[in-house]
Every structure is written in structure tokens, then in C-alpha cells.
Backbone and ligand atoms as CSV (ligand in chain L), in Angstrom:
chain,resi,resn,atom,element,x,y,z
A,1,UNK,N,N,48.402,92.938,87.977
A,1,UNK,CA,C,48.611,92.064,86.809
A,1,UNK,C,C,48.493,90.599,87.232
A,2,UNK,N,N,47.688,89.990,86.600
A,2,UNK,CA,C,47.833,88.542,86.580
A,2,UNK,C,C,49.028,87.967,86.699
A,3,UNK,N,N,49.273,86.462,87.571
A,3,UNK,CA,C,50.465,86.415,87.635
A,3,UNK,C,C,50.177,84.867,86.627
A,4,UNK,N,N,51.246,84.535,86.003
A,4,UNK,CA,C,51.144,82.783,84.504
A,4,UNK,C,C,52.256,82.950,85.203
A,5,UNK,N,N,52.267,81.141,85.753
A,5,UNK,CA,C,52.740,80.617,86.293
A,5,UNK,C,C,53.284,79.761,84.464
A,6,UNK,N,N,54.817,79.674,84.665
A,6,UNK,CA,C,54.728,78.254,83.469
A,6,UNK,C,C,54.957,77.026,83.451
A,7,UNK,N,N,54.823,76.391,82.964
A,7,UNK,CA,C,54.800,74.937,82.913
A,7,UNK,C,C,56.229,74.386,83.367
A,8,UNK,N,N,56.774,73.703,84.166
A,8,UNK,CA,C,58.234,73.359,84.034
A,8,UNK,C,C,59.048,72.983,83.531
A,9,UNK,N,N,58.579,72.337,82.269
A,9,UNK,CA,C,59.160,71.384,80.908
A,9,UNK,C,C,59.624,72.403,80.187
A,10,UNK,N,N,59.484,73.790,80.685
A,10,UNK,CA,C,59.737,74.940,79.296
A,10,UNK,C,C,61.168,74.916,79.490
A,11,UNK,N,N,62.142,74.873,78.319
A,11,UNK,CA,C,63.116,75.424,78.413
A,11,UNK,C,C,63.748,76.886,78.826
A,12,UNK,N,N,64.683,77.316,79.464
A,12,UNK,CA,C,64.700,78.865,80.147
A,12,UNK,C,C,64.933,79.717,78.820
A,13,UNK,N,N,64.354,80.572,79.157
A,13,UNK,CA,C,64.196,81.705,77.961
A,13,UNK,C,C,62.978,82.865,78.116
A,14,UNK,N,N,62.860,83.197,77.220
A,14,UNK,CA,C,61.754,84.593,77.263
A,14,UNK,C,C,60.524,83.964,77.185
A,15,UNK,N,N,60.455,83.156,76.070
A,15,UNK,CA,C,58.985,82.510,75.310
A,15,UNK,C,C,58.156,81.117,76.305
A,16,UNK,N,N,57.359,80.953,76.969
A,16,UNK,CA,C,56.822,80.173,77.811
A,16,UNK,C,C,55.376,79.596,77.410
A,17,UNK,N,N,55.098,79.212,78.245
A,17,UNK,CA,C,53.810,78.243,77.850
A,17,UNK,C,C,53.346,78.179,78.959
A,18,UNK,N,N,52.374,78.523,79.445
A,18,UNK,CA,C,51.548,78.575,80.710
A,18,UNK,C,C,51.138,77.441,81.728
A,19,UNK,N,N,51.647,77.008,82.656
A,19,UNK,CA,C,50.995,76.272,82.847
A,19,UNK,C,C,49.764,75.438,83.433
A,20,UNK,N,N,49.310,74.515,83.136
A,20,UNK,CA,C,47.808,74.087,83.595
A,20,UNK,C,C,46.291,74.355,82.713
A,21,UNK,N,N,47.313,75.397,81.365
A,21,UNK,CA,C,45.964,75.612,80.640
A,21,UNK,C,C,45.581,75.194,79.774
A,22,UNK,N,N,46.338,73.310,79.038
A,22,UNK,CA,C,46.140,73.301,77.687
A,22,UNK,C,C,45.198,71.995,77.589
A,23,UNK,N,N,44.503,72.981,76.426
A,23,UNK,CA,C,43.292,71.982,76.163
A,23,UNK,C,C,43.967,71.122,74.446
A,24,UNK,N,N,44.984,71.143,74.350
A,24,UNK,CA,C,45.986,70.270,73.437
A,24,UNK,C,C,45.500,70.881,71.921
A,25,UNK,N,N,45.609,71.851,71.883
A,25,UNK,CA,C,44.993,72.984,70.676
A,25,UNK,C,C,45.819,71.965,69.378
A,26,UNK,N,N,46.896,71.751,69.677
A,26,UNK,CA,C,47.911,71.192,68.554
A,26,UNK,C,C,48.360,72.515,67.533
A,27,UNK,N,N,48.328,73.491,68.298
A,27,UNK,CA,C,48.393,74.459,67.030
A,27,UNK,C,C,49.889,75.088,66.806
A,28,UNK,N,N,50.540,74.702,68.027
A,28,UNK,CA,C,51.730,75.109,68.194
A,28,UNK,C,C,52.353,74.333,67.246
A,29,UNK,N,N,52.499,72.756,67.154
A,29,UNK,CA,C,52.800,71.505,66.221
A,29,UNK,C,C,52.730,72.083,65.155
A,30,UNK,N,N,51.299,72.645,64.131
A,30,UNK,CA,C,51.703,72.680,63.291
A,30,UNK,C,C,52.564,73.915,62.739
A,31,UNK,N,N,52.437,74.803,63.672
A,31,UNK,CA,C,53.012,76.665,63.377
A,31,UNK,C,C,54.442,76.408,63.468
A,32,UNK,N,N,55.338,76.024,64.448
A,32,UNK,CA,C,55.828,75.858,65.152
A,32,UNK,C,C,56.832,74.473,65.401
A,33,UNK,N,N,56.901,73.093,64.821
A,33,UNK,CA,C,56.919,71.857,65.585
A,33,UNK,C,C,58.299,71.781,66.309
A,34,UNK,N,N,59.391,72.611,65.525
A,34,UNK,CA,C,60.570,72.467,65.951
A,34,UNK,C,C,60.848,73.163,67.268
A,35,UNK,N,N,60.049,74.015,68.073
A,35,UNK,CA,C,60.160,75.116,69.127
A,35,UNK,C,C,59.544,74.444,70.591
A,36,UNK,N,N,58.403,73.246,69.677
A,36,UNK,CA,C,57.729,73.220,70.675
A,36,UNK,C,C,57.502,71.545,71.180
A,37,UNK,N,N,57.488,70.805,72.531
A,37,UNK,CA,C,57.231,69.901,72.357
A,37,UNK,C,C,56.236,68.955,73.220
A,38,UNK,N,N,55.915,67.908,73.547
A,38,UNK,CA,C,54.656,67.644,74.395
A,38,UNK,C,C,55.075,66.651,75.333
A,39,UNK,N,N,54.206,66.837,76.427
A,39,UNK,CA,C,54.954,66.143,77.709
A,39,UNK,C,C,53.558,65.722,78.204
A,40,UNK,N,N,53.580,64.556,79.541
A,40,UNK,CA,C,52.506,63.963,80.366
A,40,UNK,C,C,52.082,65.019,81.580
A,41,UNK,N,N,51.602,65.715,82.268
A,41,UNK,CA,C,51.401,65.457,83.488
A,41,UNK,C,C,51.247,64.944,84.369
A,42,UNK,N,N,52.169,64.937,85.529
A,42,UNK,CA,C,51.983,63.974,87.083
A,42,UNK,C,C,50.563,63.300,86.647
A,43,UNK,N,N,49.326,64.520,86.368
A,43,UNK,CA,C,48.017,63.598,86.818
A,43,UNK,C,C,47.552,63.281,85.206
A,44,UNK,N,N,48.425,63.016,84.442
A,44,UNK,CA,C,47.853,62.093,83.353
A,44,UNK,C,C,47.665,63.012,81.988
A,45,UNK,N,N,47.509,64.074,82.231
A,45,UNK,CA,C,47.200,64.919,81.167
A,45,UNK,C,C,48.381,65.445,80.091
A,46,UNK,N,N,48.009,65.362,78.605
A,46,UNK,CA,C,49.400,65.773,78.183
A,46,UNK,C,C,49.430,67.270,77.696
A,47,UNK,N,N,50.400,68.093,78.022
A,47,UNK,CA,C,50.422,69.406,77.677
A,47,UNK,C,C,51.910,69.908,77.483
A,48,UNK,N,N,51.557,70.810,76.201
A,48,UNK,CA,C,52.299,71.696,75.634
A,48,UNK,C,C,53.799,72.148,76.163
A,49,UNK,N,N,54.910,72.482,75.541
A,49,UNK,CA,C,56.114,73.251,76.591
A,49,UNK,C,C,56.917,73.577,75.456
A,50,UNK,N,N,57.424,74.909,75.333
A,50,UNK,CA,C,58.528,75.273,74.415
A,50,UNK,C,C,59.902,74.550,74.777
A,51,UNK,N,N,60.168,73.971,73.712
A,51,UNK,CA,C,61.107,73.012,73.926
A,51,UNK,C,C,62.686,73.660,73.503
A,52,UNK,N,N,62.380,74.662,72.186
A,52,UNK,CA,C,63.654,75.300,72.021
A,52,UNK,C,C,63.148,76.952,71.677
A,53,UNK,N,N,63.961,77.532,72.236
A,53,UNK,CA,C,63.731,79.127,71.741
A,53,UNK,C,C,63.500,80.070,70.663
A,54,UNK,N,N,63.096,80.538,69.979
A,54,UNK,CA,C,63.368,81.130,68.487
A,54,UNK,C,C,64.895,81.653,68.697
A,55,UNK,N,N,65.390,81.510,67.097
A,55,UNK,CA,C,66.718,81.909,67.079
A,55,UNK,C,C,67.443,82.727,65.932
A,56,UNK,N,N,66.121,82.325,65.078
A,56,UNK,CA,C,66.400,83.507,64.005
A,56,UNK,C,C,65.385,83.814,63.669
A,57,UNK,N,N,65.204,84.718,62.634
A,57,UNK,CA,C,63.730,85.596,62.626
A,57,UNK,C,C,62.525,84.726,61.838
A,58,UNK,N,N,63.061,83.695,61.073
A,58,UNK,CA,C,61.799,82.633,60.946
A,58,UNK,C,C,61.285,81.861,61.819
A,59,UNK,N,N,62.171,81.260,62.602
A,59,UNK,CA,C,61.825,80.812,64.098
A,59,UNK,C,C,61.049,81.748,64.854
A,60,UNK,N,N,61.318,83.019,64.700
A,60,UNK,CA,C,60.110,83.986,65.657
A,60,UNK,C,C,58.999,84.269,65.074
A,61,UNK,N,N,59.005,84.531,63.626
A,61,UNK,CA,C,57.784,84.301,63.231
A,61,UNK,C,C,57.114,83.116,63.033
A,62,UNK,N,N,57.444,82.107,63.231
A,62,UNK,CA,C,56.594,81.050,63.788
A,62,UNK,C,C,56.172,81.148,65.079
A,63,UNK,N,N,57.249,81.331,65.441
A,63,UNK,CA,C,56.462,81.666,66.995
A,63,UNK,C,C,55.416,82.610,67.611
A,64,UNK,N,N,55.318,83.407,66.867
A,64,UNK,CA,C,54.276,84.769,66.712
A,64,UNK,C,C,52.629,83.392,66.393
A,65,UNK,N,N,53.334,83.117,64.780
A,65,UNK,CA,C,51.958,82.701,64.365
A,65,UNK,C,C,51.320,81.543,65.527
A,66,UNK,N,N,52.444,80.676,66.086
A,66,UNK,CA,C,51.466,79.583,67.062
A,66,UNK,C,C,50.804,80.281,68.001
A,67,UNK,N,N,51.614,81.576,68.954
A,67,UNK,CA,C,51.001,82.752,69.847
A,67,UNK,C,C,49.665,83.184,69.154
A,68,UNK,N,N,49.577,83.882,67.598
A,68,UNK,CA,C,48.437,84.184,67.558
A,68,UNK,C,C,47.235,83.423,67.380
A,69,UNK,N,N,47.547,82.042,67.014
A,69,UNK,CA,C,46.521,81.062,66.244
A,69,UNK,C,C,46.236,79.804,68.003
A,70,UNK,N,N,47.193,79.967,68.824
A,70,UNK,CA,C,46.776,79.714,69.835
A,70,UNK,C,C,45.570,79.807,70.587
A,71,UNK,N,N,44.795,78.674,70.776
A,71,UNK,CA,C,43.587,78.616,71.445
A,71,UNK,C,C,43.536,79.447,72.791
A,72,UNK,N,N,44.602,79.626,73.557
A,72,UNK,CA,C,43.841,79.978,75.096
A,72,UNK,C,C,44.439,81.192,75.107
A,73,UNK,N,N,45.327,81.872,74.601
A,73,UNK,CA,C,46.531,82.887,74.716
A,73,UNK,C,C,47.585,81.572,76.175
A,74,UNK,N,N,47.921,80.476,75.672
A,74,UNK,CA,C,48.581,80.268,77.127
A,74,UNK,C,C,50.328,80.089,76.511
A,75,UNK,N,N,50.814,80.169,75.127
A,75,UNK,CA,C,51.837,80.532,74.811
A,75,UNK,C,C,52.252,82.388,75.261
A,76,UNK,N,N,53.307,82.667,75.750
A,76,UNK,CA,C,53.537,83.423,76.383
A,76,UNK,C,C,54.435,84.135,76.002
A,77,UNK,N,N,54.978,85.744,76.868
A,77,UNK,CA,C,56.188,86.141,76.187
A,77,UNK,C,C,56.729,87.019,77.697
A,78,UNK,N,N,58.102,86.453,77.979
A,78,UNK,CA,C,58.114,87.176,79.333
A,78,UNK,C,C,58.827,88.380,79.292
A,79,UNK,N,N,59.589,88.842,77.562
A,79,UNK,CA,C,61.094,89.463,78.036
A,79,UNK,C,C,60.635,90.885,77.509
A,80,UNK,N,N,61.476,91.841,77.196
A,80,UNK,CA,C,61.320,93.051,77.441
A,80,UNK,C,C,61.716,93.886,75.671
A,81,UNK,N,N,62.174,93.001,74.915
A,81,UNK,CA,C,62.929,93.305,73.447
A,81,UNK,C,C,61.554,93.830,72.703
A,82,UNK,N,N,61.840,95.285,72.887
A,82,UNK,CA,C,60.756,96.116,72.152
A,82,UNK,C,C,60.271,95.586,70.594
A,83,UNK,N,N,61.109,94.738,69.709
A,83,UNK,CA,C,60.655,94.140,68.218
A,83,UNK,C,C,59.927,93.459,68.554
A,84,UNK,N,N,60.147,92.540,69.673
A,84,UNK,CA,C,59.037,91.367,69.257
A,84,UNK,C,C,57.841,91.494,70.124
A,85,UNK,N,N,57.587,92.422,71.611
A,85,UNK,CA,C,56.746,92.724,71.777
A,85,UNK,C,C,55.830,94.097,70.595
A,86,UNK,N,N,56.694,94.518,69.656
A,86,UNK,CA,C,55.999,95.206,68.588
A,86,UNK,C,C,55.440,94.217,67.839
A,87,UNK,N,N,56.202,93.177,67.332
A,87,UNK,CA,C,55.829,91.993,66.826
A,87,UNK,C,C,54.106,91.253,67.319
A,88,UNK,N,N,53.942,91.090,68.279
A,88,UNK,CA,C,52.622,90.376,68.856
A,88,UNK,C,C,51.918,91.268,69.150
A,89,UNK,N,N,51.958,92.939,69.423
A,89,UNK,CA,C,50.837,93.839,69.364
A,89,UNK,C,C,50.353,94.142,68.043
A,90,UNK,N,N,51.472,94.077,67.024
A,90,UNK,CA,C,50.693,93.740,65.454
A,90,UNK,C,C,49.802,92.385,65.388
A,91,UNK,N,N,50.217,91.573,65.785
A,91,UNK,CA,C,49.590,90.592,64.997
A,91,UNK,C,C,48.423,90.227,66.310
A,92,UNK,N,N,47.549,91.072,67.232
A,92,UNK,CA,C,46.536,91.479,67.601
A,92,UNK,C,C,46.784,90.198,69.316
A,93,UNK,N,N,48.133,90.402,69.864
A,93,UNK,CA,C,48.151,89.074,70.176
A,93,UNK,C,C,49.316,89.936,71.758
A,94,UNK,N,N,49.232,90.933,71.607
A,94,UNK,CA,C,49.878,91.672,72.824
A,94,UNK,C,C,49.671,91.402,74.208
A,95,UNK,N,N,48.491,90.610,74.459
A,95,UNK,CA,C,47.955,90.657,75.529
A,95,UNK,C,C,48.897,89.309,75.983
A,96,UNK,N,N,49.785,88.592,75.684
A,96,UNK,CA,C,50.235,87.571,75.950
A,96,UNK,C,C,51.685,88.154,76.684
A,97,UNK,N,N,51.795,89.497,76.192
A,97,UNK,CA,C,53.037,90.122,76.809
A,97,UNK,C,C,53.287,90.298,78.505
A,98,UNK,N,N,54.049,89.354,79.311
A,98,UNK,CA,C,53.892,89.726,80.623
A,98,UNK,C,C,53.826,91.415,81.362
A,99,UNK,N,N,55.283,91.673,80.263
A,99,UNK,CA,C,55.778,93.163,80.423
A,99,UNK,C,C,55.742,93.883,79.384
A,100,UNK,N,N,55.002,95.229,79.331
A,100,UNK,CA,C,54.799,96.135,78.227
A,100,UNK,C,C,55.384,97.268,78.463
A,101,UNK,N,N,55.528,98.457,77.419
A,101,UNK,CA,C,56.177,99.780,78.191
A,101,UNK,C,C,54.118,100.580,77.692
A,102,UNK,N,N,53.978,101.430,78.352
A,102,UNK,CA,C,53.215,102.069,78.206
A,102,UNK,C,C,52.227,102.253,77.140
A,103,UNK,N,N,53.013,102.321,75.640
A,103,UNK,CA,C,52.549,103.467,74.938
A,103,UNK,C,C,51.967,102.158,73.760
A,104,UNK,N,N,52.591,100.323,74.093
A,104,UNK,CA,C,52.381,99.245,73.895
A,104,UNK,C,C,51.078,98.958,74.381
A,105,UNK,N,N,51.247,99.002,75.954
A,105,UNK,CA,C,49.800,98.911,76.756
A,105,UNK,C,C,48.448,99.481,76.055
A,106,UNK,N,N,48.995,100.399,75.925
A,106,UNK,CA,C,47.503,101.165,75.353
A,106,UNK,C,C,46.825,101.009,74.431
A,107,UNK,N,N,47.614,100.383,73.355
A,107,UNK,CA,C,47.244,99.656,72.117
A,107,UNK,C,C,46.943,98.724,72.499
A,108,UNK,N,N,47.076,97.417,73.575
A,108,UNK,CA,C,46.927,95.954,73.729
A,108,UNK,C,C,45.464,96.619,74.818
A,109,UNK,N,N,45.334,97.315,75.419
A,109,UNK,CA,C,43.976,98.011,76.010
A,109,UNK,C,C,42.749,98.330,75.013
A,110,UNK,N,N,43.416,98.921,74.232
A,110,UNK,CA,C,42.492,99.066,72.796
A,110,UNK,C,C,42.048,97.936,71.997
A,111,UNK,N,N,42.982,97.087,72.186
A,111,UNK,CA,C,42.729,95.948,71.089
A,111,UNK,C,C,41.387,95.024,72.160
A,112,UNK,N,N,41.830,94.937,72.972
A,112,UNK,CA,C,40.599,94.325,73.964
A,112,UNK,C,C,39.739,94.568,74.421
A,113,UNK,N,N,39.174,95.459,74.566
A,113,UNK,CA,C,37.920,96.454,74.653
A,113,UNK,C,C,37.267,96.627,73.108
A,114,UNK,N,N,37.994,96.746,72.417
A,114,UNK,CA,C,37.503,96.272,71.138
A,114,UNK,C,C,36.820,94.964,70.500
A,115,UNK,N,N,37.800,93.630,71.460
A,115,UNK,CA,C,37.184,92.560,71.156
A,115,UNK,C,C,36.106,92.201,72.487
A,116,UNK,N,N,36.365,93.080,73.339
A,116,UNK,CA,C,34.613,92.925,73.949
A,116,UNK,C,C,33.683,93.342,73.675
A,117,UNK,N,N,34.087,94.342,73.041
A,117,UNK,CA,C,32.696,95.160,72.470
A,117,UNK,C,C,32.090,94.021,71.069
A,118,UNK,N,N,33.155,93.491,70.373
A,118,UNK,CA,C,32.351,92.481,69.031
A,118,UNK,C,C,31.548,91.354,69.974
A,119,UNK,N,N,32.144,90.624,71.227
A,119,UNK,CA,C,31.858,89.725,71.795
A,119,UNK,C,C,30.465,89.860,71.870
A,120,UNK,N,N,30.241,91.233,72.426
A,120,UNK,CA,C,29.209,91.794,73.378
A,120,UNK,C,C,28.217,91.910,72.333
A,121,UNK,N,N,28.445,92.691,71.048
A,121,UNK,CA,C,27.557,92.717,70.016
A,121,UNK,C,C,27.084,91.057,69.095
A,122,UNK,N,N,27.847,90.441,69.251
A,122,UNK,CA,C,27.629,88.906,68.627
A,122,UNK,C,C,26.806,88.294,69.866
A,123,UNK,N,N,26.987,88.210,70.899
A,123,UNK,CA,C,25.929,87.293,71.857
A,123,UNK,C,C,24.463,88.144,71.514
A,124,UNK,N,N,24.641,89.748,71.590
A,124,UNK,CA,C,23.097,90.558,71.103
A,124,UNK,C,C,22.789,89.906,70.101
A,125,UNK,N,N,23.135,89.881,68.891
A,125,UNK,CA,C,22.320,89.219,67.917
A,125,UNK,C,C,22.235,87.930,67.877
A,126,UNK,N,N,22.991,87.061,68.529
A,126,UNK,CA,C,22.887,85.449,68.832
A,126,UNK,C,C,21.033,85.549,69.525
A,127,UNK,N,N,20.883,86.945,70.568
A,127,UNK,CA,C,20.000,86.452,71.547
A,127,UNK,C,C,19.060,87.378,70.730
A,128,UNK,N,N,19.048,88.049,69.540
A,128,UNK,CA,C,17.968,88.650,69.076
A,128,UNK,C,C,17.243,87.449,67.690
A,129,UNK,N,N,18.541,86.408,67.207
A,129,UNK,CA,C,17.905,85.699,66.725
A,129,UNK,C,C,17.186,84.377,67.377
A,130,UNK,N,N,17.699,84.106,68.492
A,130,UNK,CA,C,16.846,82.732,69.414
A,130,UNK,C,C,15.501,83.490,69.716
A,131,UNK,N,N,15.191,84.903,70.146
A,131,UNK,CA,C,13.992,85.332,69.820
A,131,UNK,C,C,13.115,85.486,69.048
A,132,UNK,N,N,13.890,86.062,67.669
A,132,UNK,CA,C,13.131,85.715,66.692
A,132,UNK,C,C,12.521,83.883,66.321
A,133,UNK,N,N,13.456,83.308,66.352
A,133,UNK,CA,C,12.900,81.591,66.221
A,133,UNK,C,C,11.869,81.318,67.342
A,134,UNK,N,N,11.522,81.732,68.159
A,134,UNK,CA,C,10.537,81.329,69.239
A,134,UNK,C,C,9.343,81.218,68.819
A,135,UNK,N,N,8.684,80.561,68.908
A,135,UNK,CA,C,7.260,80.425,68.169
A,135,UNK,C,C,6.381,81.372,69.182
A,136,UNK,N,N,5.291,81.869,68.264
A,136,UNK,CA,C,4.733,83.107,68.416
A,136,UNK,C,C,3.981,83.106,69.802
A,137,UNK,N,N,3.520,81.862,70.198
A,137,UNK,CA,C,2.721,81.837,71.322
A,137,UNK,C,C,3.349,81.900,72.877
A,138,UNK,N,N,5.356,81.735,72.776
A,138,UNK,CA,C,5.912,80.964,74.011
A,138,UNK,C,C,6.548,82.800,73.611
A,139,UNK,N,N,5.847,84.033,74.567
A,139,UNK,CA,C,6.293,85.360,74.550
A,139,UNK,C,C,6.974,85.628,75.442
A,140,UNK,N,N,6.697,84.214,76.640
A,140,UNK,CA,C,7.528,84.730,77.670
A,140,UNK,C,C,9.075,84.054,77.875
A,141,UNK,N,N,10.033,84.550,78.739
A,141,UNK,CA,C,11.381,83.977,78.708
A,141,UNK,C,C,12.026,84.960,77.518
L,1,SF4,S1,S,49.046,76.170,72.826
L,1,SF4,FE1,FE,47.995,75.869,74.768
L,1,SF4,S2,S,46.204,74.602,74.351
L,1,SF4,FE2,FE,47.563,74.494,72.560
L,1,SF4,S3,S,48.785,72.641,72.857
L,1,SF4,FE3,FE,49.968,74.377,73.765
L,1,SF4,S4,S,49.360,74.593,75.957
L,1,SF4,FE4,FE,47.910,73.238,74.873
């Protein structure tokens, strides 16, 4: 298993924020603003950090939605509470789970092999239409 390292600004808790990966999505801000908050890096860069924990169940479903609408998957989930890792394998977003039990895994296995296979089929027709646009004489490449 991959090891996500998190950011140090995170407050201690289950819910984390990865660190080194944010390309400043802002998406947490708007899902989210009260959970989450923004800091500098040593080398200049500003990035993301859960600032307070979810604490009641609207607070977690915000927190779900910034996890799923999150640009990198680098919002995170470290703890083991079977609801809310049920919680983010619904909302197609499991793979953010450090720790899964099995029968979780297999569904968050499914869900991703699934989205390689669309990946895989969208670059085919990306590269069946740059062929088609090629003008008739340039056959090669
Ligand atoms: S969710 Fe990720 S990319 Fe978006 S602001 Fe937070 S750390 Fe940056």
C-alpha cells in the first residue's frame, strides 16, 4: 500500500490532507470552509490542511462532498468507522480510504478498474478522432 504522508498543519484526527499534493483546487473552501483551512509552505507554496474535524453528520457530509469533488484524491481518511468508510465507497471516492476491511476493498477495486477501463476507452476515441481530422495525404504517424 502506498504510504500519504500528511501535511503537518492538519489537525489530529481521522480526516487528513496529504501532503505536498495541492494544486489549490479551492474545492474544499467551497464544500467544506469551516473544516478546512490554508497555510504557506517553508518553500512558498500555499496548501490545503483540515483545520477542524467533522462533528456532526452535516459536517461529514461536507466532508465526503470536498473528498469527492476533490481534484487529486489528496483529502484523506485514515480511521477505521465502517459508516463513513461506507460513506466514501458510495460516493465513488473509497480509494482515499487508508484502511479498508475486505469486502470494502473489492468494491473500491471495482470502482477503479472501471474508471480505467472509461479512461482507456476515451483516449481510443480521442486518438480515433485526431485520425480521422488528419488530412488525407499525411497517412503516416
Ligand atoms: S483538496 Fe488538494 S488540491 Fe485542493 S486545495 Fe486541498 S490540498 Fe490543494
Amino acid at each position: 500500500m502506498a504510504e500519504h504522508k500528511p501535511h503537518p498543519a492538519n489537525v489530529p484526527g481521522d480526516f487528513y490532507v496529504e501532503d505536498g499534493c495541492c494544486t489549490m483546487c479551492l474545492v474544499p473552501f467551497a464544500e467544506a470552509p469551516e473544516l478546512f483551512g490554508r497555510c504557506q509552505d517553508p518553500k512558498g507554496y500555499p496548501h490545503c490542511f483540515v483545520k477542524r474535524q467533522p462533528e456532526t453528520p452535516s459536517e461529514l457530509a461536507k466532508m465526503v462532498s470536498a473528498i469527492r469533488c476533490a481534484e487529486l484524491m489528496c483529502i484523506r481518511y485514515h480511521g477505521s468507522d465502517r459508516r463513513i468508510q461506507l460513506a466514501l465507497v458510495d460516493a465513488d471516492s473509497g480509494v482515499v480510504c487508508d484502511i479498508l476491511p475486505p469486502d470494502l476493498q473489492r468494491r473500491v477495486d471495482a470502482q477503479e478498474a472501471d474508471r480505467k477501463r472509461r479512461v482507456e476507452e476515451l483516449q481510443t476515441a480521442q486518438n480515433w478522432n485526431r485520425r480521422a481530422r488528419k488530412p488525407w495525404w499525411k497517412f503516416w504517424g
